[in-house]
PyMOL Python script that loads the backbone (N, CA, C, O; Angstrom):
from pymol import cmd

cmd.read_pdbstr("""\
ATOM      1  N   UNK A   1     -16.427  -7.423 -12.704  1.00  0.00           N
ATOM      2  CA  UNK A   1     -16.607  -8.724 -13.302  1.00  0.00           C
ATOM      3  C   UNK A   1     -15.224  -9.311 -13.615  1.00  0.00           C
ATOM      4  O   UNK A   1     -14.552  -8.658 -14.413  1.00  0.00           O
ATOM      5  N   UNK A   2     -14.685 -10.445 -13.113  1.00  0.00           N
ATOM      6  CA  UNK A   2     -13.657 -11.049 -13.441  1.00  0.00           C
ATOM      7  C   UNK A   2     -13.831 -11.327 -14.924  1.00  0.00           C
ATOM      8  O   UNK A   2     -14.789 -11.564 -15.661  1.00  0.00           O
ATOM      9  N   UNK A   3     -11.968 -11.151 -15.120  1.00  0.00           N
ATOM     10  CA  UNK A   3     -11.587 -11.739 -16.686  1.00  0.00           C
ATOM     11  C   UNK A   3     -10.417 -12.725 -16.719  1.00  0.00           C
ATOM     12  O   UNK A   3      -9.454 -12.956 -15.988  1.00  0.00           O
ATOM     13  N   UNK A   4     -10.760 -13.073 -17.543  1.00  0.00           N
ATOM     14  CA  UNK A   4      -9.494 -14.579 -17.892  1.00  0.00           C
ATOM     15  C   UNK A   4      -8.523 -13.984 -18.539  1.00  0.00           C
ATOM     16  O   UNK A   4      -8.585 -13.137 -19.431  1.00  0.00           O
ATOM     17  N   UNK A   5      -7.370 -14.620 -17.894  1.00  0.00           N
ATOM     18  CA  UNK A   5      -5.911 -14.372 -18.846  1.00  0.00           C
ATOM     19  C   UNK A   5      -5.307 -15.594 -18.620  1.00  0.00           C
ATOM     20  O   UNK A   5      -5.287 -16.195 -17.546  1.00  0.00           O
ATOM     21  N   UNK A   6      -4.878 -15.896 -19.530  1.00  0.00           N
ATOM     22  CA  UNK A   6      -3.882 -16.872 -20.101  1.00  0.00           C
ATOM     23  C   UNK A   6      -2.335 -17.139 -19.875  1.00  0.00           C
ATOM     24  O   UNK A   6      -1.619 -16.795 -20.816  1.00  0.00           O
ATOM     25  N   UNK A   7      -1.877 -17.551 -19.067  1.00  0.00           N
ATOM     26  CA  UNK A   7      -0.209 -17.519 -18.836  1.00  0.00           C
ATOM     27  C   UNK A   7       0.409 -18.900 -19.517  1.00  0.00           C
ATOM     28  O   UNK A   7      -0.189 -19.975 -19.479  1.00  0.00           O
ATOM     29  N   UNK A   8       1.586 -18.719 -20.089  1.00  0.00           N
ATOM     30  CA  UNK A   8       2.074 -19.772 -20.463  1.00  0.00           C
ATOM     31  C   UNK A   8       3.612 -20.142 -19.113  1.00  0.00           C
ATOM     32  O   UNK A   8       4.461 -19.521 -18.473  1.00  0.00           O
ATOM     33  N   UNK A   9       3.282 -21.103 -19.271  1.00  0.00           N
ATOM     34  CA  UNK A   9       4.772 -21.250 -18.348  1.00  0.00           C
ATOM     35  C   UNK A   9       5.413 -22.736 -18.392  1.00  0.00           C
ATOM     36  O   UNK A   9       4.897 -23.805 -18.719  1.00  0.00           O
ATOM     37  N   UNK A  10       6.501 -22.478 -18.024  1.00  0.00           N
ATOM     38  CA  UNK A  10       7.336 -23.999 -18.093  1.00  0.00           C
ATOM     39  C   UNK A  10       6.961 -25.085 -17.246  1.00  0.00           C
ATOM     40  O   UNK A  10       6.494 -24.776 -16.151  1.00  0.00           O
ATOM     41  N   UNK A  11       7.088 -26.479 -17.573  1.00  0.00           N
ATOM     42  CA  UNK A  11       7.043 -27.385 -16.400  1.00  0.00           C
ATOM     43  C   UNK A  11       7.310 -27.107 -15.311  1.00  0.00           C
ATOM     44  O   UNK A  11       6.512 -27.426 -14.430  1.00  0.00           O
ATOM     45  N   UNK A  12       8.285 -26.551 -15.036  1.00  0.00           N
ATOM     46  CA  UNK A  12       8.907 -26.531 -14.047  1.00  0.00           C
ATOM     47  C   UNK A  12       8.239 -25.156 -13.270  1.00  0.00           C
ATOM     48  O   UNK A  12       8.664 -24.901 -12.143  1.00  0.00           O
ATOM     49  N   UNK A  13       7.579 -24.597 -13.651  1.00  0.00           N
ATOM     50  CA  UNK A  13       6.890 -23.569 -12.904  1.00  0.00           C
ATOM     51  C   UNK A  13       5.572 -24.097 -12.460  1.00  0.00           C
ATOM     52  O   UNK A  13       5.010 -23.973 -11.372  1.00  0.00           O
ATOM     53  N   UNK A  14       5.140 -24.816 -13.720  1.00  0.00           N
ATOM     54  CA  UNK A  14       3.733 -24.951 -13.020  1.00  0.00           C
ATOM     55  C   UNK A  14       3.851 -26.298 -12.034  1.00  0.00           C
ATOM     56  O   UNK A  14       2.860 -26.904 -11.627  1.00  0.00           O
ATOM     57  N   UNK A  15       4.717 -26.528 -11.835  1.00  0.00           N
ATOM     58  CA  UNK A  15       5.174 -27.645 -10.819  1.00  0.00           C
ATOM     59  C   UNK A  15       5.478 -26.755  -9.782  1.00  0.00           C
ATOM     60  O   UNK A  15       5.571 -27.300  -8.682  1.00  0.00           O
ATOM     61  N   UNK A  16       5.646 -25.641  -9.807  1.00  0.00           N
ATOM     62  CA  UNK A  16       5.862 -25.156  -8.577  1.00  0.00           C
ATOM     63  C   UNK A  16       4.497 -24.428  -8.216  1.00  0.00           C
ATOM     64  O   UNK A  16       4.208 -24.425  -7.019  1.00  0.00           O
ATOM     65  N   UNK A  17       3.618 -23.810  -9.100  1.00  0.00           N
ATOM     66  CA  UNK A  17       2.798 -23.095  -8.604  1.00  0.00           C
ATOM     67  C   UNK A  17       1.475 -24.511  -8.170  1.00  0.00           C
ATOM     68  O   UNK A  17       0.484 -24.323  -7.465  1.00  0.00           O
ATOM     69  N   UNK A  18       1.770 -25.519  -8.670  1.00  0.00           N
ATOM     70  CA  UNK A  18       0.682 -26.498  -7.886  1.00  0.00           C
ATOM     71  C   UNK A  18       1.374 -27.136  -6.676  1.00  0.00           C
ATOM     72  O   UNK A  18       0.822 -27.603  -5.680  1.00  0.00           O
ATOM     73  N   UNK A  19       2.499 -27.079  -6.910  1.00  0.00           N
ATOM     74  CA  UNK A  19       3.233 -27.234  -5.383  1.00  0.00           C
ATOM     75  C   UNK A  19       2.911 -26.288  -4.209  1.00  0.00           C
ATOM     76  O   UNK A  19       2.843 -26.556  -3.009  1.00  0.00           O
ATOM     77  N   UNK A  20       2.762 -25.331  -4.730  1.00  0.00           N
ATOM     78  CA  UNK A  20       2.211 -23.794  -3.753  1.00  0.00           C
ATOM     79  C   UNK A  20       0.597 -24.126  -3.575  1.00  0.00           C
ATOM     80  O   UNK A  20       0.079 -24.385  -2.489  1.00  0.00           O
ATOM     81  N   UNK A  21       0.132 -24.089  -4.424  1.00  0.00           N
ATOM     82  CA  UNK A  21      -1.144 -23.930  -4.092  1.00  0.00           C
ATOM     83  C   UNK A  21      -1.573 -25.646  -3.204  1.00  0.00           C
ATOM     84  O   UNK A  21      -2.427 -25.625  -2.317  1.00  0.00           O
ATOM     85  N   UNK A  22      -1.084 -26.594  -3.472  1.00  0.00           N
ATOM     86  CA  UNK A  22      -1.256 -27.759  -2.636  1.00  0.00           C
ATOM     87  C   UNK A  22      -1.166 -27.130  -1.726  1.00  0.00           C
ATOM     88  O   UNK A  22      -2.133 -26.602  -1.177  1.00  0.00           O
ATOM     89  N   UNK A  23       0.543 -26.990  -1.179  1.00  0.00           N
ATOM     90  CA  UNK A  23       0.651 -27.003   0.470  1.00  0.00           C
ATOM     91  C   UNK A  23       0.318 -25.291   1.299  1.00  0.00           C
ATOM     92  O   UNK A  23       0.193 -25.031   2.496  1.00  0.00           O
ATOM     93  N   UNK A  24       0.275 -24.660   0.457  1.00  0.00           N
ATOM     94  CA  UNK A  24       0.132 -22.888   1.024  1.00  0.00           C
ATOM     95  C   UNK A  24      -1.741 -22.880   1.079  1.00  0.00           C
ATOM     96  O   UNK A  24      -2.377 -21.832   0.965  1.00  0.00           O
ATOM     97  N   UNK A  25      -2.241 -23.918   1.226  1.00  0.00           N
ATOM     98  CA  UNK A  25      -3.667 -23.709   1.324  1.00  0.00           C
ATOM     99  C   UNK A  25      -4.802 -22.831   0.531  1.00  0.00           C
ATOM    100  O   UNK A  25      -5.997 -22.571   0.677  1.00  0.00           O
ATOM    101  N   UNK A  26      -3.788 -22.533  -0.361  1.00  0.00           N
ATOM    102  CA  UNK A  26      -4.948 -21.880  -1.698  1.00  0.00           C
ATOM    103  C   UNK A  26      -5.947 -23.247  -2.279  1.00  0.00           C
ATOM    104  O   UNK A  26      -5.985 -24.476  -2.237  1.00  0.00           O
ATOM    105  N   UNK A  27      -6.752 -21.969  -2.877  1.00  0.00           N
ATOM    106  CA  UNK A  27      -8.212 -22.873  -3.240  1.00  0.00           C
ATOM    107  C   UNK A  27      -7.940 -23.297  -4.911  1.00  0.00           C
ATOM    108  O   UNK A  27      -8.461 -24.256  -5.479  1.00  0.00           O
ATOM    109  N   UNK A  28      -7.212 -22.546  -5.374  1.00  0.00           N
ATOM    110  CA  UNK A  28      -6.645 -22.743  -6.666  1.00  0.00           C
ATOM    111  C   UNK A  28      -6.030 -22.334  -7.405  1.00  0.00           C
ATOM    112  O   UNK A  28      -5.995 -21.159  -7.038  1.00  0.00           O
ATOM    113  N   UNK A  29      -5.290 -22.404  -8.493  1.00  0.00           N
ATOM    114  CA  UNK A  29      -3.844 -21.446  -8.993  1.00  0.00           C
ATOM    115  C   UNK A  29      -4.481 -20.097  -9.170  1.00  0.00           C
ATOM    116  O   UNK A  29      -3.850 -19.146  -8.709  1.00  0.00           O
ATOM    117  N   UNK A  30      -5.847 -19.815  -9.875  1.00  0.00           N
ATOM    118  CA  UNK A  30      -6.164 -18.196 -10.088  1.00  0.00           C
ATOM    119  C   UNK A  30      -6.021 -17.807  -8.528  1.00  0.00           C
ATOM    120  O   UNK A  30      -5.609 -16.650  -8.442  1.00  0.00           O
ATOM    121  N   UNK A  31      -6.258 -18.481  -7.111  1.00  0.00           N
ATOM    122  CA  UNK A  31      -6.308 -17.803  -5.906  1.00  0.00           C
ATOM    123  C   UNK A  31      -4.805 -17.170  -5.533  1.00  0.00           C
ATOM    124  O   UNK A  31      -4.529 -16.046  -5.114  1.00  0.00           O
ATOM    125  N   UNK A  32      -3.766 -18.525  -5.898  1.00  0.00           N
ATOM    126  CA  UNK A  32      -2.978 -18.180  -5.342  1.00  0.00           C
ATOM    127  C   UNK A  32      -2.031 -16.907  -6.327  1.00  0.00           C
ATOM    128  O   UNK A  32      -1.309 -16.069  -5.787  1.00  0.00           O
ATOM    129  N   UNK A  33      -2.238 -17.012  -7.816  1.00  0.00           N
ATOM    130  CA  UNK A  33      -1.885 -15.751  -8.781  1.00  0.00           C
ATOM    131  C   UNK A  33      -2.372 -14.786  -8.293  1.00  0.00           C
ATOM    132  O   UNK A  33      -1.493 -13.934  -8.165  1.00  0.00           O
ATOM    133  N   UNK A  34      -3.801 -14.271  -7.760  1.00  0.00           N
ATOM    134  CA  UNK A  34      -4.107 -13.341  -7.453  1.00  0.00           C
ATOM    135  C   UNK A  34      -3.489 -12.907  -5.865  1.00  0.00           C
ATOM    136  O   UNK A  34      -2.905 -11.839  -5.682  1.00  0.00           O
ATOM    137  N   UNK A  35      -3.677 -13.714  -4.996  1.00  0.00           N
ATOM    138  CA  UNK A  35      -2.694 -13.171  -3.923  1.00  0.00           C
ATOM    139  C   UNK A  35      -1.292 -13.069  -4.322  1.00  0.00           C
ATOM    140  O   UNK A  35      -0.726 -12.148  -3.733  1.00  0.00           O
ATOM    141  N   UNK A  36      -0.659 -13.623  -5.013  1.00  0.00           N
ATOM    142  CA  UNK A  36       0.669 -13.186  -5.311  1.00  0.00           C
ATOM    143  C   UNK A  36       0.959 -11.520  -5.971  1.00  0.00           C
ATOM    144  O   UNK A  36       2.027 -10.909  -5.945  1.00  0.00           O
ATOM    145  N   UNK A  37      -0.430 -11.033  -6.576  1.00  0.00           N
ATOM    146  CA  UNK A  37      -0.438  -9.700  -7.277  1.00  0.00           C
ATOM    147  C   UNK A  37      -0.853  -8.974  -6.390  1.00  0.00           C
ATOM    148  O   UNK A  37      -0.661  -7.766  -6.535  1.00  0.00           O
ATOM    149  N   UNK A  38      -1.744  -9.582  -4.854  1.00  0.00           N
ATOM    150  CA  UNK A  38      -1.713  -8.539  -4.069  1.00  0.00           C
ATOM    151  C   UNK A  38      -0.503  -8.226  -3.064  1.00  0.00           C
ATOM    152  O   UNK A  38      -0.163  -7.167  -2.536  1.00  0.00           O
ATOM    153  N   UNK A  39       0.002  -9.467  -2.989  1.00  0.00           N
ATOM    154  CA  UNK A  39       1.548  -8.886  -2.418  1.00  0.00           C
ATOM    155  C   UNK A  39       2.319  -7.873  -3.011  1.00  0.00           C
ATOM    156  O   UNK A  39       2.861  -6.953  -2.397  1.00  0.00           O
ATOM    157  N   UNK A  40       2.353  -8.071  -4.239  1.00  0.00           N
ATOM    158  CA  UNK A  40       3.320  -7.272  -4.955  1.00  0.00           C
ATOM    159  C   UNK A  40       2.501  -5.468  -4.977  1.00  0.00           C
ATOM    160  O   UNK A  40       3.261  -4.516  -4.798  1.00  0.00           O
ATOM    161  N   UNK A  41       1.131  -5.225  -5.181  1.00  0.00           N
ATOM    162  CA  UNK A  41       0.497  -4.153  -4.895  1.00  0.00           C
ATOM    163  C   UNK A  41       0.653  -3.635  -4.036  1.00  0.00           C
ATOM    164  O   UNK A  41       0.623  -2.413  -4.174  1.00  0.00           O
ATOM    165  N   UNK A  42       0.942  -4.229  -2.471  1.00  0.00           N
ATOM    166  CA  UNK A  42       0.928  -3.675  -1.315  1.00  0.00           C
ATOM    167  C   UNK A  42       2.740  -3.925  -1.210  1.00  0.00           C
ATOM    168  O   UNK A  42       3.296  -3.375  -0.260  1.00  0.00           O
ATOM    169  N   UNK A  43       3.209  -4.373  -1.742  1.00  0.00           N
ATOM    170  CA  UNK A  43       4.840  -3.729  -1.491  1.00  0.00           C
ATOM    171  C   UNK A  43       5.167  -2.809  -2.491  1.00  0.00           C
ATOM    172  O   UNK A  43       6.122  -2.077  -2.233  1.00  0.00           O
ATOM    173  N   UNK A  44       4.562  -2.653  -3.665  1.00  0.00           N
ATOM    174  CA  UNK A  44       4.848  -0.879  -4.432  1.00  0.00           C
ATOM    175  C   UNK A  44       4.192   0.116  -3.538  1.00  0.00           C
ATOM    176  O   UNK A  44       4.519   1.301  -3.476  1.00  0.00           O
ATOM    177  N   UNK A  45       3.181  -0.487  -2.805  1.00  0.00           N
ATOM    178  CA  UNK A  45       2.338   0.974  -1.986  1.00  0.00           C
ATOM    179  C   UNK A  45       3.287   1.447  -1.069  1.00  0.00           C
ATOM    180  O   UNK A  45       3.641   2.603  -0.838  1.00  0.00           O
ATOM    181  N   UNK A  46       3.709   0.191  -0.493  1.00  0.00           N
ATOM    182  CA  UNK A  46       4.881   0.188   0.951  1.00  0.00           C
ATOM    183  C   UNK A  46       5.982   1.383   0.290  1.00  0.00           C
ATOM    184  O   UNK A  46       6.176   2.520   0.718  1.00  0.00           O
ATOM    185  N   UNK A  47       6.619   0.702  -0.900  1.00  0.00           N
ATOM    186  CA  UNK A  47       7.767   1.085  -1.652  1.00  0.00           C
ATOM    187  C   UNK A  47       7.407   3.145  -1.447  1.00  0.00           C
ATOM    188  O   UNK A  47       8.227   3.967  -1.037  1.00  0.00           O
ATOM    189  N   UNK A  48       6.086   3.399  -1.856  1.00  0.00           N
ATOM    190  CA  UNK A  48       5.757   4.592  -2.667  1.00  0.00           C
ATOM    191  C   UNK A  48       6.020   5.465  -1.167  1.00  0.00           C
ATOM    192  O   UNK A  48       6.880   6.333  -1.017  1.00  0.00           O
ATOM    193  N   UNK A  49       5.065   4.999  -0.141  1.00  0.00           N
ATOM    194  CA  UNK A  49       5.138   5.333   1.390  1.00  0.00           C
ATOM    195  C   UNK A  49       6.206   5.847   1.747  1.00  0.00           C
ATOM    196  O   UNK A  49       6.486   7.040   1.860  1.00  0.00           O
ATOM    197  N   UNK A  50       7.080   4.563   2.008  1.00  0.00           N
ATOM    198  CA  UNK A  50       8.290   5.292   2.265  1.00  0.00           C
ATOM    199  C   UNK A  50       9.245   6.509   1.180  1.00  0.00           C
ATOM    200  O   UNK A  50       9.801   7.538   1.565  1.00  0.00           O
ATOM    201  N   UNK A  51       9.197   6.100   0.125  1.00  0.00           N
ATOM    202  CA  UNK A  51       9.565   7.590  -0.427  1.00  0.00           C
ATOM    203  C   UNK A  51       9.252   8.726  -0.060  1.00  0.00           C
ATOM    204  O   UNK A  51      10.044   9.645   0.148  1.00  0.00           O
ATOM    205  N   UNK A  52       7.685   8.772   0.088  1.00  0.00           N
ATOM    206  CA  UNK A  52       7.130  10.259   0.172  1.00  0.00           C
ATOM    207  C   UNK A  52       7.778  10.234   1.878  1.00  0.00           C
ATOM    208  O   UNK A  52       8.475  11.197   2.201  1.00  0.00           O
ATOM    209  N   UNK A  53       7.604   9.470   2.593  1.00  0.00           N
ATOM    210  CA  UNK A  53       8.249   9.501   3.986  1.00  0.00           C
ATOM    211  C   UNK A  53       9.451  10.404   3.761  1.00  0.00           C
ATOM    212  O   UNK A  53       9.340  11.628   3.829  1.00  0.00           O
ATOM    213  N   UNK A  54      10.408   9.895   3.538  1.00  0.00           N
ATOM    214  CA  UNK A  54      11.852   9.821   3.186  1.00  0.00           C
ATOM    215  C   UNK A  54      11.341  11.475   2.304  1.00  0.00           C
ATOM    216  O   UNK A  54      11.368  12.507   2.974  1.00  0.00           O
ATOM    217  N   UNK A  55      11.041  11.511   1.262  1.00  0.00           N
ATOM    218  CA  UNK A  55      11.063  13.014   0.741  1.00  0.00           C
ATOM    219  C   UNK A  55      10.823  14.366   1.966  1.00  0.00           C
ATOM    220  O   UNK A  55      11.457  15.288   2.480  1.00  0.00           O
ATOM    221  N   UNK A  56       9.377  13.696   1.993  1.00  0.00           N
ATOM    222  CA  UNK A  56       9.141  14.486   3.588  1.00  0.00           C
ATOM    223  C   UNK A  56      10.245  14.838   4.229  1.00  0.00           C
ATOM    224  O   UNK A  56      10.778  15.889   3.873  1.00  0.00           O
ATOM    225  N   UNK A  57      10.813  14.104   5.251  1.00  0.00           N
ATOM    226  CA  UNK A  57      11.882  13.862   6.170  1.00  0.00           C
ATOM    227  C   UNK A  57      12.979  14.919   5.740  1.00  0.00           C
ATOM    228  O   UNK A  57      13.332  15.793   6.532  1.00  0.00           O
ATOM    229  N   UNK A  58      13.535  14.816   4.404  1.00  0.00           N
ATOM    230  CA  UNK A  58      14.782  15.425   3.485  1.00  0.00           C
ATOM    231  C   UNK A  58      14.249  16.691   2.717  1.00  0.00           C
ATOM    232  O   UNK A  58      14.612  17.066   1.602  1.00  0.00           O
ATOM    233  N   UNK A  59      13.506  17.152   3.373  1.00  0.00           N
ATOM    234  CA  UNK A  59      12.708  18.249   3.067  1.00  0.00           C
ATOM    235  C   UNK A  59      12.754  19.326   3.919  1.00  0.00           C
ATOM    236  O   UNK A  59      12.452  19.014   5.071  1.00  0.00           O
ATOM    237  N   UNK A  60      13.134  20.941   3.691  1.00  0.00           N
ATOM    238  CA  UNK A  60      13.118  21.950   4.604  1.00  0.00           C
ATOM    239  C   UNK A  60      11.995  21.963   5.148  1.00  0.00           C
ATOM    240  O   UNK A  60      10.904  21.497   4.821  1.00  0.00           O
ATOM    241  N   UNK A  61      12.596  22.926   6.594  1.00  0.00           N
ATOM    242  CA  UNK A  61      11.455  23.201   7.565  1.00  0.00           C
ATOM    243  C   UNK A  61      11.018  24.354   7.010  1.00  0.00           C
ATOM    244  O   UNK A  61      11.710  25.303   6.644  1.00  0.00           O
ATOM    245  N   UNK A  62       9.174  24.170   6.935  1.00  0.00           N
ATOM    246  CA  UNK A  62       8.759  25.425   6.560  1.00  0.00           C
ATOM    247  C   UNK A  62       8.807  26.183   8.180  1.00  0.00           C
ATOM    248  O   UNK A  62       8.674  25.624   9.268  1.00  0.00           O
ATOM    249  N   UNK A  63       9.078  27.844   7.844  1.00  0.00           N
ATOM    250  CA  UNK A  63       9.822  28.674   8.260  1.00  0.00           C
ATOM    251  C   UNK A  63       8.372  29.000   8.908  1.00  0.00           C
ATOM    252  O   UNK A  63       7.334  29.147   8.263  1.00  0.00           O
ATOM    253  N   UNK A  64       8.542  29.102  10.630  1.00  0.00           N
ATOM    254  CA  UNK A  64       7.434  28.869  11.665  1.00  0.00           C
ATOM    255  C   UNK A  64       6.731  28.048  11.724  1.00  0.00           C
ATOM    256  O   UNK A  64       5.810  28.159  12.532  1.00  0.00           O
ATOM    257  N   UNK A  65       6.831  26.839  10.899  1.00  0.00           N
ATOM    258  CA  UNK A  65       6.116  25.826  10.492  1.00  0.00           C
ATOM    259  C   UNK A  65       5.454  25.460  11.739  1.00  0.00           C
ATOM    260  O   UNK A  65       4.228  25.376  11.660  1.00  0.00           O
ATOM    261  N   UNK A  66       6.135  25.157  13.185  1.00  0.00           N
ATOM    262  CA  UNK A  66       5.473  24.373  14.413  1.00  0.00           C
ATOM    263  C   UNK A  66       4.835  25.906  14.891  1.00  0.00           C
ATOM    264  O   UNK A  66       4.618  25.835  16.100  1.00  0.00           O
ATOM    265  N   UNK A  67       4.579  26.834  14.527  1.00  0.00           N
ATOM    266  CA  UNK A  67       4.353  27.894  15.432  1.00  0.00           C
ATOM    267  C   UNK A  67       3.309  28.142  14.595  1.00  0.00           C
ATOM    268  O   UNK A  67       2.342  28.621  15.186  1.00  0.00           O
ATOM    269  N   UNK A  68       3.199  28.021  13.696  1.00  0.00           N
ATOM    270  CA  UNK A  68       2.129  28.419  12.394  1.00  0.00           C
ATOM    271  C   UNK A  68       1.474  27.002  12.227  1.00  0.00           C
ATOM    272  O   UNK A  68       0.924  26.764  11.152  1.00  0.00           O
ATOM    273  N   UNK A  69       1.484  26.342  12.904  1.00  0.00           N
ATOM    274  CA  UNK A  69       0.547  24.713  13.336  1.00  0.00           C
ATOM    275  C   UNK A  69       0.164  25.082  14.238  1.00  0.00           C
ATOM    276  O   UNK A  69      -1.033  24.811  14.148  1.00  0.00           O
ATOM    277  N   UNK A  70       0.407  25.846  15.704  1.00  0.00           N
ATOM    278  CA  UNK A  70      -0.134  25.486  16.616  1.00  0.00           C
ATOM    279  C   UNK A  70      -1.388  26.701  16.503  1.00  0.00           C
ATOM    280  O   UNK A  70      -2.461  26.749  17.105  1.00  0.00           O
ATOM    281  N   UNK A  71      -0.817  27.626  15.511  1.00  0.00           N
ATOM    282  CA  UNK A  71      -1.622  29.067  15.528  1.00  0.00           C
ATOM    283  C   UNK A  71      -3.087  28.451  15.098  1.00  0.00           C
ATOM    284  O   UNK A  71      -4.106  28.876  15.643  1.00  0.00           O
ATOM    285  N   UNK A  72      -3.143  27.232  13.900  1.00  0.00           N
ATOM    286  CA  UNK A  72      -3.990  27.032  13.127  1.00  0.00           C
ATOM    287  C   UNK A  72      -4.839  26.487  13.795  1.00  0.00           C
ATOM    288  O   UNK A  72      -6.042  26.742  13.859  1.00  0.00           O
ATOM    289  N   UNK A  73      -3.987  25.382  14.542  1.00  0.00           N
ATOM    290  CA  UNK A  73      -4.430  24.637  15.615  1.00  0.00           C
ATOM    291  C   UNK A  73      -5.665  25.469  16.857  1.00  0.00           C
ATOM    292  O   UNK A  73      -6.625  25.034  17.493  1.00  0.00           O
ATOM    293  N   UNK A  74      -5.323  26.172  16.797  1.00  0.00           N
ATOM    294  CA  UNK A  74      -6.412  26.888  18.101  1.00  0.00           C
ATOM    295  C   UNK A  74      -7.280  28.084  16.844  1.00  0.00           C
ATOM    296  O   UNK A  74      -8.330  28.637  17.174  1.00  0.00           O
ATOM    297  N   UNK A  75      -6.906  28.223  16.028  1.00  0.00           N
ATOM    298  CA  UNK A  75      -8.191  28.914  15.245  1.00  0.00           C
ATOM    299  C   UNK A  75      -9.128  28.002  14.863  1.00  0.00           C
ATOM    300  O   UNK A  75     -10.218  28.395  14.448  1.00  0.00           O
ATOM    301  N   UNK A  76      -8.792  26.510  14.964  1.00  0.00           N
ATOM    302  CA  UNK A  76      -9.545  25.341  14.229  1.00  0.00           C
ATOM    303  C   UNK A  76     -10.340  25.340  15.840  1.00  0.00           C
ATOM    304  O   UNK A  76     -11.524  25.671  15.907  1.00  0.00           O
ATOM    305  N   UNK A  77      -9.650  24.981  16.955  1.00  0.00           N
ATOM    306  CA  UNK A  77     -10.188  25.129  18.073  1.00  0.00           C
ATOM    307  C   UNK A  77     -11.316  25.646  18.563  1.00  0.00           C
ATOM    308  O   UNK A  77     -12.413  25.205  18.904  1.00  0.00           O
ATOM    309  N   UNK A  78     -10.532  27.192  18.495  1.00  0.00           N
ATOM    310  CA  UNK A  78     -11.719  28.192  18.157  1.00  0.00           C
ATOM    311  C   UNK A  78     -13.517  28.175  18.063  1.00  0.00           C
ATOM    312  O   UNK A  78     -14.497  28.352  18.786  1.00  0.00           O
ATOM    313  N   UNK A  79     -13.083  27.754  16.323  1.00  0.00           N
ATOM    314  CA  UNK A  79     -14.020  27.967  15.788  1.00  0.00           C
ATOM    315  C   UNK A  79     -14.952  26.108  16.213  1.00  0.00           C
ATOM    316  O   UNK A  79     -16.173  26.123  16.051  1.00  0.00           O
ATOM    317  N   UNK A  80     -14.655  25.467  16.439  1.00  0.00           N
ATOM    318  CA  UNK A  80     -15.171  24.257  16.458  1.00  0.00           C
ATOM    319  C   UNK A  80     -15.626  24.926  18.211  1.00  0.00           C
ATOM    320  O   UNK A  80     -16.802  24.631  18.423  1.00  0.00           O
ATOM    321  N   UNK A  81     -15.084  25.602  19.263  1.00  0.00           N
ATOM    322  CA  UNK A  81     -16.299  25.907  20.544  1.00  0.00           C
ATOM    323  C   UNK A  81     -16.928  27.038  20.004  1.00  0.00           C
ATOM    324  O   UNK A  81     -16.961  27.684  21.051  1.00  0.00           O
ATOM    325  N   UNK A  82     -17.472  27.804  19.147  1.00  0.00           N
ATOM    326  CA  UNK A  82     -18.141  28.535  18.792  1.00  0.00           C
ATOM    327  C   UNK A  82     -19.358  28.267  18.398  1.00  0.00           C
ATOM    328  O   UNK A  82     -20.432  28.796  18.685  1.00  0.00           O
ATOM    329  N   UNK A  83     -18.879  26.729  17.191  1.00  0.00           N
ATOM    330  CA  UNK A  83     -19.781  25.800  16.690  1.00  0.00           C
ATOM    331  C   UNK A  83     -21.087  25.296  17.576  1.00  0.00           C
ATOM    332  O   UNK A  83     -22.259  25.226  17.206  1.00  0.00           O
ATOM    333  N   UNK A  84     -20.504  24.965  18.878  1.00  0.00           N
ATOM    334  CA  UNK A  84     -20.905  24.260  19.616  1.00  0.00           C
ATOM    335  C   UNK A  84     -22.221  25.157  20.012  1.00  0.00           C
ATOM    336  O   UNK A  84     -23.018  24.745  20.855  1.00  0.00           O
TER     337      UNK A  84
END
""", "prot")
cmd.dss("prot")
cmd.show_as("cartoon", "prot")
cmd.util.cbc("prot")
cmd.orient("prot")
């Protein structure tokens, strides 16, 4: 269920956010506030991504790691034509 919040802001902002929402084709300032919070959601997600990327990456190789994937890999194999 949507809730109301209240922003205060200067002339000069809300001159810009009805300037935005005129010409950027929003339906109305709550539309275009709320897409502005989903931009910002999906660039902390982006932000978070690449860290764990980047951690990943700067992270030792576990020791047989590709050899102890491929082992798993054909026991998963395996057992999935057995299934069958």
């Amino acid at each position: 269920m949507p809730t109301t919040m209240n922003v205060s802001l200067s002339e000069l902002m809300k001159a810009f956010v009805d300037e935005e929402v005129r010409d950027g084709g929003y339906v109305s300032t709550s539309d275009y506030i709320r897409d502005l919070i989903r931009q910002r959601q999906r660039a902390k997600a982006e932000a978070a991504l690449q860290q764990a990327i980047a951690a990943g990456l700067g992270s030792p190789a576990v020791p047989g790691g590709v050899e102890l994937f491929e082992q798993m890999r054909a026991r998963a194999r395996s057992r999935d034509a057995h299934a069958q």
